[in-house]
N, C-alpha and C positions, 0 to 999 in steps of 0.2 A: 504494500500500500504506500503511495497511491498511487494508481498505474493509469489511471482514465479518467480525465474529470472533462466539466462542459462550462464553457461559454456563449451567452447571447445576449446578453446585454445592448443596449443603444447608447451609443457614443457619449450624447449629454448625463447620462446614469455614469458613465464609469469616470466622466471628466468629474464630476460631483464627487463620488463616493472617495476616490480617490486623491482629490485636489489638485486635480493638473486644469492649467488654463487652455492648452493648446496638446491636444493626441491625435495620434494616427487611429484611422477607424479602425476598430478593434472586430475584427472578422469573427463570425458566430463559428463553433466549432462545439459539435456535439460528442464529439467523441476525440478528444487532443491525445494524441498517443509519445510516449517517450520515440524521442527523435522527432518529432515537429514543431515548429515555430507557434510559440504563441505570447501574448503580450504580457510581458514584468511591470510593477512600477520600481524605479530606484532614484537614488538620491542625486541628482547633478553636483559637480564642484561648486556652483554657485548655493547649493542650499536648498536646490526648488527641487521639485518632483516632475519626472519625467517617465512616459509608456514607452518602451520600445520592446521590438519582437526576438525573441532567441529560441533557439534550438533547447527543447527538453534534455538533460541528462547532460552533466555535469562533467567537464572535460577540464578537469586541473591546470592551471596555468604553465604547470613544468612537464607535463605528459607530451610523449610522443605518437599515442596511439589513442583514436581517435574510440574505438571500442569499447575504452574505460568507463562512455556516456552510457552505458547499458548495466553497467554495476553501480551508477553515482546518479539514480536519478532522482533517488530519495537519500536524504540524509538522517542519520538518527539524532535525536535531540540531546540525546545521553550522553555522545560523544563528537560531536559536531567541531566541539574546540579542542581534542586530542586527534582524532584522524587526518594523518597529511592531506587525503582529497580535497577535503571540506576545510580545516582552520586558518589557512589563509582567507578564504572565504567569508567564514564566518566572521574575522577581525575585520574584515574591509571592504565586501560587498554581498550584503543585507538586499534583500527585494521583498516584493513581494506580486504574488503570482496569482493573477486576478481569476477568480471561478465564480461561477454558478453553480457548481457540485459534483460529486464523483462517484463514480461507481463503484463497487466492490459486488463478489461472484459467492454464490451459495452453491456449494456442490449438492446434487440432486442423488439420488439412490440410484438413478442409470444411468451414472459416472458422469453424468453431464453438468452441466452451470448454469445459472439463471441469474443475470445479473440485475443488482439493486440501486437505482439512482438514491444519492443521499443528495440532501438542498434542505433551506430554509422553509417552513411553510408559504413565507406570504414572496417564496423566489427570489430574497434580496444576493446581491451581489453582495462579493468580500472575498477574502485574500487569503491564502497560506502564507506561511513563513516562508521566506525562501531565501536563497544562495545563489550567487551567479557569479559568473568571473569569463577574463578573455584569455584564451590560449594564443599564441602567434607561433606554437612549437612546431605546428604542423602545416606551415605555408602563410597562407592567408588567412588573416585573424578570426578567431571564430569566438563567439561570445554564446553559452551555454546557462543553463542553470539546473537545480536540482529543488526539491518539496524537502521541506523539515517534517519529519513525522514524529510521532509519541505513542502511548501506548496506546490503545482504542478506550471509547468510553462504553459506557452499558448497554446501549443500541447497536453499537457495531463490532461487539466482542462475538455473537455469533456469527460475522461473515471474515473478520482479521480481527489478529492481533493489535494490530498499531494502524493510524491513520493517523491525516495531514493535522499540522500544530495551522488550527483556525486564532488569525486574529482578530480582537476586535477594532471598529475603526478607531477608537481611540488609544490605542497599541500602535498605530501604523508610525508612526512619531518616532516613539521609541526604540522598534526595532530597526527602523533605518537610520539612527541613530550613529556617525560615523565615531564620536568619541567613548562609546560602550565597548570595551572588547572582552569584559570577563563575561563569562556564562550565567554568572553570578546573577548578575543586575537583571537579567533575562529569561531566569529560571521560573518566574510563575508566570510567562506564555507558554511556556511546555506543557501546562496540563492538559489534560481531556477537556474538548470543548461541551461542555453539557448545558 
């Protein structure tokens, strides 16, 4: 977890929830899989808050091999700031990775799946935690990110273990916070969102 979540939001919702004044339209995408492009917010140099689009799955800035993005697409919350992949990352670029909800898979008694959309009742948009960073090891620059996960909370213990670290909007502040680098300061957005 999380392997599939959904966007569709309209442009003036996501420029609002997230407080950017100017975004690129943010294309609906029902089913975002690791390895496709979809929209982060992150911090600019200047301060402000900016949308742009990256590659799911999380390609270390010192990595040679592009594959790694399929083991780094989630990160865990436990160890985010001791894992080489992620603790550069996590000291210095924070996002967050705009959804509408995710799915997770119930295995069925005739070894099959039925998957479950998880969302908000009333459909609001909001963010995972997230990580992102630029490689330039492998040619031309590619800028990636990865989902912070946790443990699941009591609704989604029977489909996974762990799901995405949900923040709230008034969390967004802080974890993109460029002068926070201990874990510390940021250890009560790791809970179970309930």
């Amino acid at each position: 977890m999380c392997g599939r979540y959904v966007i569709h939001s309209a442009p003036e919702q996501v420029r609002n929830v997230f407080g950017v004044s100017e975004a690129p339209r943010v294309n609906a995408n029902y089913n975002v899989s690791v390895g496709q492009s979809s929209a982060i917010v992150r911090r600019t140099a200047a301060g402000s808050r900016e949308i742009v689009y990256m590659r799911w799955g999380l390609i270390p800035h010192w990595s040679k091999d592009s594959r790694i993005a399929f083991q780094c697409f989630n990160a865990r919350s436990e160890t985010i700031d001791q894992k080489p992949a992620f603790r550069d990352a996590f000291e210095n670029s924070r996002c967050l990775v705009i959804s509408n909800g995710f799915y997770e898979w119930e295995k069925t008694s005739k070894n099959e799946k039925t998957p479950y959309f998880f969302h908000f009742k009333d459909q609001r948009l909001f963010a995972y935690a997230g990580l992102w960073t630029k490689n330039v090891q492998l040619g031309a620059p590619i800028e990636t990110f990865s989902v912070v996960t946790t443990e699941a909370n009591e609704l989604l213990t029977r489909f996974h273990p762990r799901m995405p670290v949900i923040l709230r909007e008034e969390d967004f502040s802080l974890w993109l916070d460029p002068k926070i680098k201990n874990r510390e300061a940021l250890e009560h957005l790791f809970k179970p969102y309930i």
